[in-house]
C-alpha positions as CSV (number, residue, x, y, z in Angstrom):
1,X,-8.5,-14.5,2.4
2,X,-9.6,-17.2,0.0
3,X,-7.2,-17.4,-2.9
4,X,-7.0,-19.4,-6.0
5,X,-4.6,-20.6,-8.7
6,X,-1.6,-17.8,-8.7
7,X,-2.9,-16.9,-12.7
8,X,-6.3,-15.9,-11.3
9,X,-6.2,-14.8,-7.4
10,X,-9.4,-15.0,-5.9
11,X,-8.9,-11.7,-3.0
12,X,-11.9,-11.8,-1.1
13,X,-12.7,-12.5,2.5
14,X,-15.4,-14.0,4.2
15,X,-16.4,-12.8,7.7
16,X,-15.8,-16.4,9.3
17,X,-12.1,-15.7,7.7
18,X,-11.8,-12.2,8.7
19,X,-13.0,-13.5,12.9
20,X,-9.4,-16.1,12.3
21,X,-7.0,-12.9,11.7
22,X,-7.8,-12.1,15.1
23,X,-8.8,-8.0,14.6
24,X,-9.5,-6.0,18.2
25,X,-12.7,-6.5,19.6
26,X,-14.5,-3.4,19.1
27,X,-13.5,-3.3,15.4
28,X,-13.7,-6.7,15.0
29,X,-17.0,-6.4,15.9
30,X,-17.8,-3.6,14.0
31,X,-16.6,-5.0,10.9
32,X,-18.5,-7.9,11.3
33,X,-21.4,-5.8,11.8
34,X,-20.8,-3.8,8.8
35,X,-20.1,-6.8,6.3
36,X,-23.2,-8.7,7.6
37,X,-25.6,-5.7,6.6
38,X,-24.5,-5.8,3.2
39,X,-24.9,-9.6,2.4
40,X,-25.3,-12.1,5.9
41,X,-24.5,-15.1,3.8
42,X,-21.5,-16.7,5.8
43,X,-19.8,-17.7,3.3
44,X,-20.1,-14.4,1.2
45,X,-16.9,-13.9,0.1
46,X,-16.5,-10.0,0.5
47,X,-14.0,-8.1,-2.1
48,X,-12.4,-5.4,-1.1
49,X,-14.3,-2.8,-3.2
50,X,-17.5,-4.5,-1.2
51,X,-15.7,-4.2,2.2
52,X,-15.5,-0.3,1.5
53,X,-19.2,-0.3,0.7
54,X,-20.1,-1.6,3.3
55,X,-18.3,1.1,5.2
56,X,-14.6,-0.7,6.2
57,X,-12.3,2.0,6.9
58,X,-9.4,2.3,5.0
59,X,-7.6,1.2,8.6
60,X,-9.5,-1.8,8.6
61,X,-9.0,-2.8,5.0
62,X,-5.1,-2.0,5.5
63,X,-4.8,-4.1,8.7
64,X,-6.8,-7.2,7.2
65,X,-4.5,-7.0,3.8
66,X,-1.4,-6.9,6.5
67,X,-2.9,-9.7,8.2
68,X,-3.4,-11.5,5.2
69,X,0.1,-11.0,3.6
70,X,1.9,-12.9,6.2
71,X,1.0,-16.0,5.1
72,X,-0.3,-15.1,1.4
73,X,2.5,-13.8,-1.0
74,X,0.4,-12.6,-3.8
75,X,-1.6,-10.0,-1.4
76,X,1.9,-9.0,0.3
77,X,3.2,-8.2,-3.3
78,X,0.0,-6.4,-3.9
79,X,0.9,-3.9,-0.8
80,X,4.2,-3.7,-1.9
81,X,3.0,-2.4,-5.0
82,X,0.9,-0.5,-3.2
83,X,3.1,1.3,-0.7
84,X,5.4,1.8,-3.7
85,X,3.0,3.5,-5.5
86,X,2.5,5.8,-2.5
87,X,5.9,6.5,-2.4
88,X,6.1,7.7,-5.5
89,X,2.7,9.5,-5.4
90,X,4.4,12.3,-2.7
91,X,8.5,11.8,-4.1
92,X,7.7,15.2,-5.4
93,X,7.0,16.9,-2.2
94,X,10.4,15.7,-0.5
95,X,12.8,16.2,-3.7
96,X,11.8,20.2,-3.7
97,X,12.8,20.5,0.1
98,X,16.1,17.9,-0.1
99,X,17.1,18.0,-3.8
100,X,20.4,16.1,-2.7
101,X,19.1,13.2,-0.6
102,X,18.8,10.3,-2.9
103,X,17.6,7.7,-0.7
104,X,13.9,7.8,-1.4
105,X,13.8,7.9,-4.9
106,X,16.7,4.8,-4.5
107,X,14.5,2.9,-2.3
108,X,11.5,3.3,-4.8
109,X,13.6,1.9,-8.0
110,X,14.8,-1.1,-5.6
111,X,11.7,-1.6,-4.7
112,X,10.2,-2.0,-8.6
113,X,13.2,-3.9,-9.5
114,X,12.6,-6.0,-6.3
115,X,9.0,-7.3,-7.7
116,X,10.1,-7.8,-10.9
117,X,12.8,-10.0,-9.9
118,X,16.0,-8.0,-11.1
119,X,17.6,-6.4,-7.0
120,X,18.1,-9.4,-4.4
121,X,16.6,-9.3,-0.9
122,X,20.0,-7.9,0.4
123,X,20.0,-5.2,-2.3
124,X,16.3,-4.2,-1.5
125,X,16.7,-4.6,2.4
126,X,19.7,-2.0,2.3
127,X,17.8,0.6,-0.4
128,X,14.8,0.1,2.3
129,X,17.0,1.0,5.8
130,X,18.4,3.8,3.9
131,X,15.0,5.5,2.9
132,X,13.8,4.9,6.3
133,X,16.9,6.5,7.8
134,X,16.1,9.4,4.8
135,X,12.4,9.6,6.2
136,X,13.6,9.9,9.8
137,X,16.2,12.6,9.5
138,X,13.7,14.9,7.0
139,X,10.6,12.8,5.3
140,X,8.7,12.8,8.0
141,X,7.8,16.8,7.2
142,X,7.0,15.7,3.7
143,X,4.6,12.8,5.1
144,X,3.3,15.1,7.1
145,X,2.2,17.4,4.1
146,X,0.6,15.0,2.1
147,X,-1.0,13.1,4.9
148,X,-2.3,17.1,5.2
149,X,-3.7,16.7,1.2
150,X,-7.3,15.5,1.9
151,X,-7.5,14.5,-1.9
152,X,-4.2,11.8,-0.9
153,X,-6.1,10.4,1.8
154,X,-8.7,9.8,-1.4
155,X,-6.5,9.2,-3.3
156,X,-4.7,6.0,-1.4
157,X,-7.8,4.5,-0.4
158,X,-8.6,4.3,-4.0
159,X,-5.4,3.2,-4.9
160,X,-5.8,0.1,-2.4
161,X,-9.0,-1.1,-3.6
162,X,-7.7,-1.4,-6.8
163,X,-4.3,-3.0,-6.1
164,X,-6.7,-5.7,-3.7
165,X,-9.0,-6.2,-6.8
166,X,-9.0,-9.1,-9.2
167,X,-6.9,-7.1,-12.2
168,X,-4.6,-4.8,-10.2
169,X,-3.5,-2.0,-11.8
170,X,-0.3,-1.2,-13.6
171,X,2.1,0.4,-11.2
172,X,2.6,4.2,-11.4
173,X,5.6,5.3,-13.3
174,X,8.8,6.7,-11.4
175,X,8.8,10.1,-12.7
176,X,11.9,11.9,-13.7
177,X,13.0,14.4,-10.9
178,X,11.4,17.9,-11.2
179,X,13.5,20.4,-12.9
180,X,13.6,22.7,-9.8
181,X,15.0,19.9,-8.2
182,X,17.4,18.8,-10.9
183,X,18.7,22.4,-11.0
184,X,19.4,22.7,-7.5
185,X,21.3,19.7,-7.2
186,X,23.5,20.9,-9.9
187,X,24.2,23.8,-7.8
């Protein structure tokens, strides 16, 4: 992924670029393939908005970002924004069945004060172990629920183009926890 200056990130991808992260054969090659019918200039750089035009999966685009976040810290910020903002998209779902388990909606306020510089790696590592111990004990159901929501599958692809875009967009706000829930903690 080409980048520039940090003020103004260039996040695009040429295909000679996307060949060097090394995808799988077949969807390497069908990547390739897919990119090349929408512009075959080489050195097209493809956005990801493009990518998705030209018929990327949202697989692909969320393996190449990966790919691209180990050695580029502005587009593994970007996911982390991005799998944050996921989080907090289905919060909702697992608060109404485990009003008294925390560690999610923990992990998510680490992870915002993380990016903007106010919870160390240590404190952010240890908020992170304990929502995934959180999502293997019961999350999983709730994952499984709103994996089930065909308008969240929409939903997150969306979501990624944007956050891979030149102007990200603004986080989504933590929302307070659902009376329901509030009241049955109180219990």
């Amino acid at each position: 992924m080409t980048k520039q200056a940090a003020s103004a990130p260039k996040l695009c991808i040429t295909v000679g670029e996307l060949s060097k992260l090394k995808p799988c054969a077949d969807d390497g090659r069908r990547v390739r393939a897919a990119l090349r019918r929408l512009n075959c200039d080489p050195g097209y750089c493809f956005s990801a908005a493009a990518a998705r035009e030209a018929g990327c999966t949202y697989s692909d685009m969320i393996w190449a970002a990966s790919a691209i976040a180990m050695t580029d810290d502005e587009v593994a910020r970007r996911l982390t924004y991005f799998v944050n903002d996921c989080a907090i998209k289905v919060l909702h779902i697992f608060e109404e069945r485990w009003p008294d388990d925390q560690r999610p909606r923990l992990a998510i306020k680490a992870t915002l004060g993380f990016l903007a510089g106010r919870v160390s790696d240590e404190e952010w590592g240890r908020a992170s172990r304990d929502a995934w111990a959180a999502w293997a004990a019961r999350a999983a159901w709730a994952a499984r629920d709103a994996w089930a929501a065909t308008e969240f599958d929409a939903w997150q692809f969306d979501r990624l183009i944007l956050w891979l875009s030149e102007a990200p967009p603004k986080p989504l706000r933590l929302p307070s926890r659902p009376k329901a829930v509030a009241t049955k903690a109180a219990a």
